[in-house]
MDAnalysis code that builds the backbone (N, CA, C; Angstrom):
import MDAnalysis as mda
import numpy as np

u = mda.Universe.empty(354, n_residues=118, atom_resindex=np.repeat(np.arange(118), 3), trajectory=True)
u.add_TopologyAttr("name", ["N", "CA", "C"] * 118)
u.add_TopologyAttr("resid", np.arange(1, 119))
u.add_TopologyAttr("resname", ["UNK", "UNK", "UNK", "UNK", "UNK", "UNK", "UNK", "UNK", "UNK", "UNK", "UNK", "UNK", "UNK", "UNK", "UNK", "UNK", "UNK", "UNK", "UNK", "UNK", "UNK", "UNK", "UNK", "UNK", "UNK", "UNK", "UNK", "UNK", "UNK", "UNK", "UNK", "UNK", "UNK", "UNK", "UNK", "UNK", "UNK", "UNK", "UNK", "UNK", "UNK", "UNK", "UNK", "UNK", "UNK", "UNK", "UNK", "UNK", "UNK", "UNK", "UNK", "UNK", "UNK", "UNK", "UNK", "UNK", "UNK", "UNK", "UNK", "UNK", "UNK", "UNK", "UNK", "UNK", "UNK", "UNK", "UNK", "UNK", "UNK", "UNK", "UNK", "UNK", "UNK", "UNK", "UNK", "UNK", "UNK", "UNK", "UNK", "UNK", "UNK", "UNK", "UNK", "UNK", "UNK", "UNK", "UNK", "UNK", "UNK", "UNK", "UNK", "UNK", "UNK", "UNK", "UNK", "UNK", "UNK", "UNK", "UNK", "UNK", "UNK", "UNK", "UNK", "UNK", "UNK", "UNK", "UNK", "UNK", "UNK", "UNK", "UNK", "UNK", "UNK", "UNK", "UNK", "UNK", "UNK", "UNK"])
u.atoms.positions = np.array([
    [63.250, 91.920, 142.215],
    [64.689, 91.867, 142.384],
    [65.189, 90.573, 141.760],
    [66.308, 91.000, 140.740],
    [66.696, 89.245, 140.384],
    [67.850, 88.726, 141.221],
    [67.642, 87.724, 141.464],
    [69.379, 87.095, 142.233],
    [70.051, 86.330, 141.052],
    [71.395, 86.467, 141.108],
    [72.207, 85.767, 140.071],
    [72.188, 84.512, 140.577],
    [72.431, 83.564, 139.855],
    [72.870, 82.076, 140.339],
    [74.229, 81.747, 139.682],
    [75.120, 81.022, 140.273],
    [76.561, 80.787, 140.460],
    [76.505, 79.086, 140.958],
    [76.768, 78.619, 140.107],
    [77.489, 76.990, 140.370],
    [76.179, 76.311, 141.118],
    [74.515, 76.858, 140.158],
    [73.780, 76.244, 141.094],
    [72.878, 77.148, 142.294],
    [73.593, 77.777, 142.995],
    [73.269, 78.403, 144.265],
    [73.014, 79.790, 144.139],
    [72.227, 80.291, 145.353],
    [72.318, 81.995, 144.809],
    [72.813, 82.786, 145.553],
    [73.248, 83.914, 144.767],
    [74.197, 84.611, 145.338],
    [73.340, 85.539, 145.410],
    [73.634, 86.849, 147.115],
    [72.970, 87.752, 147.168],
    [74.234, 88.910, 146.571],
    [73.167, 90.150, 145.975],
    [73.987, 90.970, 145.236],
    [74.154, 92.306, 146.873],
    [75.784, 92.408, 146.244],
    [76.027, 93.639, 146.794],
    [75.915, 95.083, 146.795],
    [76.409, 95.656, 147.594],
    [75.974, 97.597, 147.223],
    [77.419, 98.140, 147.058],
    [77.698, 98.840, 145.710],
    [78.734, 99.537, 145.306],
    [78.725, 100.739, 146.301],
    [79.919, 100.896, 146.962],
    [79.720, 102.121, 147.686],
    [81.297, 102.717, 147.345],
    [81.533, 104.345, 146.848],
    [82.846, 104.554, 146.622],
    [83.187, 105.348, 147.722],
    [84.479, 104.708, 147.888],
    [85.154, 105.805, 149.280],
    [85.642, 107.536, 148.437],
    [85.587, 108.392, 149.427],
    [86.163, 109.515, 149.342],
    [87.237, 109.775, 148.277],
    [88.236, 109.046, 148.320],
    [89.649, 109.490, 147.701],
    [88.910, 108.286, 146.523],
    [88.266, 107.765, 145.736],
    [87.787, 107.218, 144.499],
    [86.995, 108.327, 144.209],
    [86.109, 109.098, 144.519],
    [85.135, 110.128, 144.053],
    [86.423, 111.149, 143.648],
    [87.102, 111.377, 144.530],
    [88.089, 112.354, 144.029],
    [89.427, 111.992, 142.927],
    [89.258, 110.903, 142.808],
    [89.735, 109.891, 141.448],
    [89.100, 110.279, 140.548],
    [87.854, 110.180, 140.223],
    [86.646, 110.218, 138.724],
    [86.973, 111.904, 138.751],
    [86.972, 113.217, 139.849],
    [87.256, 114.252, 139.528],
    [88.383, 114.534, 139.002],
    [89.230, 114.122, 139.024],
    [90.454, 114.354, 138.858],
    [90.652, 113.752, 137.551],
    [90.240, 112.638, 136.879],
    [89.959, 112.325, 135.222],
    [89.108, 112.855, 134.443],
    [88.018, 113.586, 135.589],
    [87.410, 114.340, 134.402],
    [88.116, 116.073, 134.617],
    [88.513, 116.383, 135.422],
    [89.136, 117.559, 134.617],
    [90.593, 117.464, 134.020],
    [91.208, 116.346, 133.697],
    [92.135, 115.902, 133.367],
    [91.166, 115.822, 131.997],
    [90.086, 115.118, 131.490],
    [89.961, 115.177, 130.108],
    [89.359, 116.348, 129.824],
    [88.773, 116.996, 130.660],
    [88.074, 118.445, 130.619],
    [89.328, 119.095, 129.607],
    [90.517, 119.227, 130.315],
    [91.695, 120.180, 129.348],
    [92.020, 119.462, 128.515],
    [91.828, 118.246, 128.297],
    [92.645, 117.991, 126.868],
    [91.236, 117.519, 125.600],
    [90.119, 117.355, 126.604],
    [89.001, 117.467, 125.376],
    [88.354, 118.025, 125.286],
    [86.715, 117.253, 125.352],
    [85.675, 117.976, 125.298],
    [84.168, 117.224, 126.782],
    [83.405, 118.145, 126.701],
    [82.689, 117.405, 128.046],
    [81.852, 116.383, 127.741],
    [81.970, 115.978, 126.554],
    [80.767, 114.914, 126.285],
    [82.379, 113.386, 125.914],
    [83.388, 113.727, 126.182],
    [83.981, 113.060, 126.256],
    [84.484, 112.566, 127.762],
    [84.750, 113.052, 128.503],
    [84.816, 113.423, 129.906],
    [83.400, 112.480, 130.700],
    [82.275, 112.842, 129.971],
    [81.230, 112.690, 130.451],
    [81.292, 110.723, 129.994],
    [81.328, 110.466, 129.105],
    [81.672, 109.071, 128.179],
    [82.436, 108.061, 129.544],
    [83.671, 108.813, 129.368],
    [84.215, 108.094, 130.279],
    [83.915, 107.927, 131.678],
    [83.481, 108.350, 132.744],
    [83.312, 108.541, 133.938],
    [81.983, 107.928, 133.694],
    [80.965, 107.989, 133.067],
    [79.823, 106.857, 132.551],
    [80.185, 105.338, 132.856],
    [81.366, 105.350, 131.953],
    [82.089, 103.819, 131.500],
    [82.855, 103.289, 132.839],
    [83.436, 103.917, 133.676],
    [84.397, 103.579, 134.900],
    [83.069, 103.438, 135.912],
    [81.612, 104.062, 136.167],
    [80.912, 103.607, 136.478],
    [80.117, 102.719, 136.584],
    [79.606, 102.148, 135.274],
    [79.144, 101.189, 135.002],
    [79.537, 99.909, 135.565],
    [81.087, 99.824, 134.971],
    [81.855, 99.184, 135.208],
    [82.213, 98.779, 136.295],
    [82.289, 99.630, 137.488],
    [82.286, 99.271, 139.380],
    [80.878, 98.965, 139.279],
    [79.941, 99.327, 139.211],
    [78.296, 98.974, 138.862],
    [78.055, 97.726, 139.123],
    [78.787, 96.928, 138.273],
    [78.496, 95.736, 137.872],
    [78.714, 94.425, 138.918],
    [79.609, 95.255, 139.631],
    [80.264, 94.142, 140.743],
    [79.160, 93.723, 141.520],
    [77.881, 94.856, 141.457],
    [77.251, 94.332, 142.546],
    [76.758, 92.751, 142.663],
    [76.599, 91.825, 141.286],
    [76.560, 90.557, 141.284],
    [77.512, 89.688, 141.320],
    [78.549, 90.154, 140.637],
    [79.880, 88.952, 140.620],
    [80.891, 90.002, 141.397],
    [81.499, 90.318, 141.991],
    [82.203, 91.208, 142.772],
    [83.400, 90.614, 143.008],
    [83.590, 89.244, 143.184],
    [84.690, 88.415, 143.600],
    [85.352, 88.135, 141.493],
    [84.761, 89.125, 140.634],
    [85.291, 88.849, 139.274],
    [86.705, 89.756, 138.942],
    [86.908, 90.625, 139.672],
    [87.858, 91.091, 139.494],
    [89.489, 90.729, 140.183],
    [90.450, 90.650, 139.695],
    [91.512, 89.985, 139.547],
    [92.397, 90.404, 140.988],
    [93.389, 89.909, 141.829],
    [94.233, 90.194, 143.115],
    [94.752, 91.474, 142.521],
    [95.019, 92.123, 142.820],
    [96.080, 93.627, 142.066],
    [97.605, 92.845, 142.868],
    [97.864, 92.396, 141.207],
    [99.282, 91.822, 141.099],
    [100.394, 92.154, 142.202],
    [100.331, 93.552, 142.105],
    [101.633, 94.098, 142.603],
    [101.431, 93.761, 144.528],
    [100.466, 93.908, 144.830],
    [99.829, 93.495, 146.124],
    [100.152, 91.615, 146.497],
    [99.204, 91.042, 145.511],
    [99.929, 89.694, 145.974],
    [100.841, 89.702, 145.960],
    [102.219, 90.329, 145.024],
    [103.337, 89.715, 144.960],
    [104.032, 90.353, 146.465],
    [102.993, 90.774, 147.224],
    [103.777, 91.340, 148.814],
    [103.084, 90.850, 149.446],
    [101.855, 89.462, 148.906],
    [101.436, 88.991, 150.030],
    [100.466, 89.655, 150.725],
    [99.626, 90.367, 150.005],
    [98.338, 91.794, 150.294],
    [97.464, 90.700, 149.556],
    [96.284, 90.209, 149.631],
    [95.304, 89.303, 148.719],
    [93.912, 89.907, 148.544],
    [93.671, 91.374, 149.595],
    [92.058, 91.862, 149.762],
    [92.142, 92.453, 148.863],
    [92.579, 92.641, 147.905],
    [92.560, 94.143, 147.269],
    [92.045, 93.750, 145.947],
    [90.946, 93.895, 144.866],
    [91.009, 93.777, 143.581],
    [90.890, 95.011, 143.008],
    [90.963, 94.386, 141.319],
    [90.676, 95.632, 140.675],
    [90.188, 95.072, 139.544],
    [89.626, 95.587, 138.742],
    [88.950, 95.865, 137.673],
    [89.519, 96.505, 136.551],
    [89.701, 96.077, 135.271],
    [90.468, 96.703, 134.050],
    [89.556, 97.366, 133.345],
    [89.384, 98.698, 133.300],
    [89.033, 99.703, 132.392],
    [89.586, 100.615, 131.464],
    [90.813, 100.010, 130.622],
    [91.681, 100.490, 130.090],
    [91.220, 102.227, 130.029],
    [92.719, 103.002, 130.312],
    [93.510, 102.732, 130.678],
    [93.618, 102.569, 132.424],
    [92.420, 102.610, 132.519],
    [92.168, 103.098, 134.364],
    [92.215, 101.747, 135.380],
    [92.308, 101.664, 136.392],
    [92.556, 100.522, 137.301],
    [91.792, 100.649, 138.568],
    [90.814, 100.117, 138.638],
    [89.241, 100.009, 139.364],
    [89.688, 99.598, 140.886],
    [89.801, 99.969, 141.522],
    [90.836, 99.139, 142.370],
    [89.566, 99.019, 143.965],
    [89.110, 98.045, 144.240],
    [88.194, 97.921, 145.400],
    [88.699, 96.571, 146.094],
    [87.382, 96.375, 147.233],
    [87.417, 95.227, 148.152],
    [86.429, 95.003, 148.965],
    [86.211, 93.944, 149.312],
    [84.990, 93.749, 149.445],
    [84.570, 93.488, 150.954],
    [83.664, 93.767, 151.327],
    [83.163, 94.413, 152.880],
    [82.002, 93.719, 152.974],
    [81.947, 92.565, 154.042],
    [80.235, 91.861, 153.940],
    [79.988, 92.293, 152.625],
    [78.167, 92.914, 152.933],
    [77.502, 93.035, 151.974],
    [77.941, 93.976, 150.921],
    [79.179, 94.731, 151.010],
    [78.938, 96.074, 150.253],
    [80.639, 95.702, 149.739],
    [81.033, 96.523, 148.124],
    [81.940, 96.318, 147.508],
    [82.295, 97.844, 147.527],
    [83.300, 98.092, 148.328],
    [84.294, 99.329, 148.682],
    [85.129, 99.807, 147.271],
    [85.012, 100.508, 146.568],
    [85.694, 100.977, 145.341],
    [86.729, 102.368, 146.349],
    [87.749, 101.651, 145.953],
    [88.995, 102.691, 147.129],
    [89.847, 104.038, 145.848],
    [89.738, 103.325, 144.880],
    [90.362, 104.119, 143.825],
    [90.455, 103.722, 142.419],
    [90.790, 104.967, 141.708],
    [90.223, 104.920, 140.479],
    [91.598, 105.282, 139.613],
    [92.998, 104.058, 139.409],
    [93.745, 104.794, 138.995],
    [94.295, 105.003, 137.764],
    [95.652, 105.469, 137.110],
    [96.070, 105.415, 135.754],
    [97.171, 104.216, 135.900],
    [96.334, 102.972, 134.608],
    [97.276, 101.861, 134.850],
    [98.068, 102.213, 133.894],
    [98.299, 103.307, 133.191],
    [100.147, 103.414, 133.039],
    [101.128, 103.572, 133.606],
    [100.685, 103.922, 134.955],
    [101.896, 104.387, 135.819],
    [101.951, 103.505, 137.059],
    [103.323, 103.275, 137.527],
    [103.577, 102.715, 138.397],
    [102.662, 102.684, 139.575],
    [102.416, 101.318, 140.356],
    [101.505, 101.397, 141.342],
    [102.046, 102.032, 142.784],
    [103.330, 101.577, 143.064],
    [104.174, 101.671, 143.814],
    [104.099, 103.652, 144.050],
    [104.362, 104.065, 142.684],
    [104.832, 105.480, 142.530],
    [103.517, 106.034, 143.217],
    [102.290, 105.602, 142.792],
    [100.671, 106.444, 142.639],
    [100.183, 106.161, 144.275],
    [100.691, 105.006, 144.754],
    [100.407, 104.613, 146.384],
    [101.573, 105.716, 147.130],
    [102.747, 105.938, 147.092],
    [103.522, 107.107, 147.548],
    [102.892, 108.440, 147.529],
    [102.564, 108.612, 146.184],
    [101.772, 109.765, 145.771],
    [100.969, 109.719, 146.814],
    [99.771, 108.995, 146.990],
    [98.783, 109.373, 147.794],
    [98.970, 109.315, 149.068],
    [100.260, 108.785, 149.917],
    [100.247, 108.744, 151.330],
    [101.402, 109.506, 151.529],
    [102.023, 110.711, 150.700],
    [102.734, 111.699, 151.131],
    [101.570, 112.770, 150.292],
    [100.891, 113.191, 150.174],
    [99.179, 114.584, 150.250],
    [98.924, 114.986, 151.407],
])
């Protein structure tokens, strides 16, 4: 097992774990590219948005406040830039909570309504 080291010291790595409504995020982009492509494209991406939460398990605290949250004074929340998608987790003791997987073209405000009127 390797441990990362950070400023000297070592850091123990965490466990990516995705909640429910993020699994049903990655479904919902891949049959979203399912109709407008092909499956080895579909497949590409949902690879890449994986990896990508993947990675947190060493630096986890690398991903940025989700703006729209601090600016209300919310600070747990990060996310991760996977153009065009928005990685959006937080972090739990040992384990890094991936809550959703969204489209950063669209309003955050609009896509958080969206999901708490379903």
């Amino acid at each position: 097992m390797s441990w990362p080291l950070a400023f000297g010291r070592v850091m123990a790595e965490r466990i990516v774990v995705w909640s429910a409504a993020a699994a049903a995020d990655l479904e919902a982009i891949i049959d979203f590219i399912l109709a407008e492509d092909s499956p080895e494209q579909a497949l590409r991406v949902i690879e890449k948005l994986q990896l990508r939460a993947q990675g947190l398990t060493a630096l986890s605290s690398r991903g940025r406040i989700v703006p729209e949250l601090r600016d209300a004074g919310i600070a747990i929340y990060r996310e991760l830039l996977e153009s065009p998608w928005r990685i959006v987790y937080r972090l739990d003791g040992d384990r890094v909570l991936v809550l959703a997987v969204l489209d950063g073209r669209r309003d955050l405000a609009d896509l958080l309504l969206e999901r708490l009127t379903r």
